[in-house]
C-alpha angles and dihedrals in degrees: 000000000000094000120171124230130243112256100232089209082066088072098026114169092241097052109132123190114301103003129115121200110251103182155327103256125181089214130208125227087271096053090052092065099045123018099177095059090059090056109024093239112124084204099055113139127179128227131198119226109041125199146192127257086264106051109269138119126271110208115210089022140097129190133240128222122190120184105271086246102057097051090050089048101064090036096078087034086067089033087059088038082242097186091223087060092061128134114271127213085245092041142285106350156122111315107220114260115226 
């Protein structure tokens, strides 16, 4: 009987279609004004209460939500070793083309 609990953050409140939550992020004035940028996803939004895996509040974060196909996206780019889908010094991004 080794079940596995739900992760409260896969049904967040602030879910919207389409959108899966990604993390709880104390943020910085930067990433205010553009999530995506913080995190390399063109589809970053920013909520407003965060919460822990069980529910409850966490106080100083806010979580982050990308749409479900991004994130997959550059999933199997990284998967592959795609070189666009490379680390970034502010998170998981674009590497620049030359």
């Amino acid at each position: 009987m080794n079940e596995k609990k739900p992760n409260f953050n896969e049904r967040h409140p602030e879910l919207q279609a389409g959108e899966m939550w990604l993390a709880n992020d104390v943020g910085s004035a930067n990433y205010e004004r553009n999530p995506h940028f913080e995190y390399g996803y063109e589809t970053a939004r920013l909520g407003e209460v965060a919460y822990h895996r069980d529910g409850r509040r966490l106080e100083g974060y806010r979580p982050v939500f990308v749409q479900f196909w991004e994130h997959q996206m550059k999933a199997a780019m990284l998967a592959q070793g795609t070189a666009r889908a490379r680390r970034t010094p502010s998170g998981l991004g674009t590497a620049p083309s030359n």
